[in-house]
N, C-alpha and C positions, 0 to 999 in steps of 0.2 A: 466175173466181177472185175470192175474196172480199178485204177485206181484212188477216185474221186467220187464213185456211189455213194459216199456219203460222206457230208457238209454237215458242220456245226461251229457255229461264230458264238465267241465267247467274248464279254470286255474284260481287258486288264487294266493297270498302271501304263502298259507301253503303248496302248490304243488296241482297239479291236482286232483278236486274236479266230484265224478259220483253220479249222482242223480238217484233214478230209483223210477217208478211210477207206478201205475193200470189203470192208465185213468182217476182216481178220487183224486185221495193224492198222496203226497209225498209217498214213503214205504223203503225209504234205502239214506243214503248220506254216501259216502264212499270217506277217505282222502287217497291219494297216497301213499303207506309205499314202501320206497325205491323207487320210480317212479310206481309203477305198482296196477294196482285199481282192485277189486274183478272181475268182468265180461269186461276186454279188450279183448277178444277173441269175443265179440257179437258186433256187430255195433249199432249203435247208433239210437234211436229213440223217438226223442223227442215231446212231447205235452207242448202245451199252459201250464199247471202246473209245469210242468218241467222250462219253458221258465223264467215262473215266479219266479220259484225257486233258479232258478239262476241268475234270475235279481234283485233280494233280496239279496242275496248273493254278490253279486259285491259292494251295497251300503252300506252290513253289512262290507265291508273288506274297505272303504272307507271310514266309520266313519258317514256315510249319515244316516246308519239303525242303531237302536238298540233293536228292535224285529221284530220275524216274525208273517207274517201273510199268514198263509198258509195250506191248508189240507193235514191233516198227515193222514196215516194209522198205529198204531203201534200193533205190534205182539206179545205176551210174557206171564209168568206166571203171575199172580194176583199179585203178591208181584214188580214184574219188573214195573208193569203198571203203580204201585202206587208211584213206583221211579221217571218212566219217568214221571210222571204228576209235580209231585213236581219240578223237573229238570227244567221243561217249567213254573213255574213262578219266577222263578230265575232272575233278571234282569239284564239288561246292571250294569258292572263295580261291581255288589253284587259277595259276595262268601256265600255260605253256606258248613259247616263242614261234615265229612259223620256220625260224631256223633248225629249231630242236624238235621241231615234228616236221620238216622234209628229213634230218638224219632218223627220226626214229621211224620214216615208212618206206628207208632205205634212196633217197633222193636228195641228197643232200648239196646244197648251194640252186637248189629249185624253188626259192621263196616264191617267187612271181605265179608256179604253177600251185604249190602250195595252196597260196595266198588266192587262186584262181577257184580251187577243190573248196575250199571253206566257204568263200562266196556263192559256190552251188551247192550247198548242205541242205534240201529239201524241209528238216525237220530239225530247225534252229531251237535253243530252249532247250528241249528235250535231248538233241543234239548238242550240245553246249560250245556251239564256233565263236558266241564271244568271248571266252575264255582263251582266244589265242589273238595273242597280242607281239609288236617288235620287241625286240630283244632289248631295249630300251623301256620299253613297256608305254612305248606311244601307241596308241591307236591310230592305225594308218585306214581303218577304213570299216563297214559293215554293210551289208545287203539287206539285211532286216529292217522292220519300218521304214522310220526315218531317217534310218542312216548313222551317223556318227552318234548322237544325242541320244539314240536307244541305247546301241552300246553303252557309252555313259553309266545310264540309268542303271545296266542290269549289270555292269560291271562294281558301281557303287552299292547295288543291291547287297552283292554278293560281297563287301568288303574288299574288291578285287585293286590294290594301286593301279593306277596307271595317269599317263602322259596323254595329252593330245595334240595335233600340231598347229593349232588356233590360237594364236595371237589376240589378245584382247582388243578390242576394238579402240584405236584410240579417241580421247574425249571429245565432245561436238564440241567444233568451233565456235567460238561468240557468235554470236548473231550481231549482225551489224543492219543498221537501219540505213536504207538508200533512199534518200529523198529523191525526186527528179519533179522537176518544172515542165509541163508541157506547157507550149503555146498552145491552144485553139483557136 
């Protein structure tokens, strides 16, 4: 079995959510960025794990769930592994820093690789990488969805503070009417 034999696209709140699996775990969740999910061109094929994964998922976007329970398969170097472990005891509405998780996987002043290993968390959500935030508690960045705005979202879900580094947009300027005279 591969790791993607089986596909099943769920909608959320954050836009259309695919899960794909081996038979045995979870092995990918993947958020819609601009409407369009890694593998839409494959049809869909779902298992009982999958089913489950997504019926977790509807209660986590509900406010019913606040962990999951559910077999993952995850893929990655030795240094990644020891991220995404850490990531999964992250709990409901906690934030941890990417400063305070390079010192706790033993890498400490490695923000940037950190910051590197979250951005490749294969199985976000369930995985919980928005949960790690600056030490400021800005949001410096996310790979899921949309990007900054999903974070956002699932960071406010979860009652989580935080910062963003977005400056309001300042107000549109008057509108000024240009007359002009042409000759013809």
């Amino acid at each position: 079995m591969s790791a993607n034999d089986y596909i099943l696209r769920t909608e959320s709140p954050i836009g259309l959510l695919e899960l794909t699996g081996d038979g045995e775990h979870v092995t990918s969740l993947s958020i819609a960025r601009a409407g369009h999910v890694p593998l839409e061109h494959k049809p869909e094929r779902p298992d009982a794990i999958l089913e489950e994964a997504a019926r977790q998922l509807a209660e986590y976007f509900t406010g019913e769930r606040h962990s999951f329970e559910l077999p993952i398969a995850l893929h990655g170097t030795e240094f990644q592994l020891s991220v995404w472990q850490r990531l999964g005891t992250i709990g409901w509405g906690e934030f941890l820093s990417y400063g305070e998780l390079g010192v706790e996987v033993g890498k400490p002043g490695s923000a940037r690789a950190i910051g590197g290993a979250v951005g490749a968390n294969p199985i976000p959500l369930i995985v919980p990488c928005h949960r790690v935030l600056a030490g400021d508690k800005r949001i410096t960045g996310y790979s899921g969805g949309d990007g900054i705005p999903t974070k956002v979202w699932l960071l406010d879900h979860e009652g989580i503070e935080h910062k963003t580094n977005r400056v309001p947009a300042p107000p549109p300027a008057p509108h000024t009417q240009l007359e002009l005279d042409y000759a013809l």
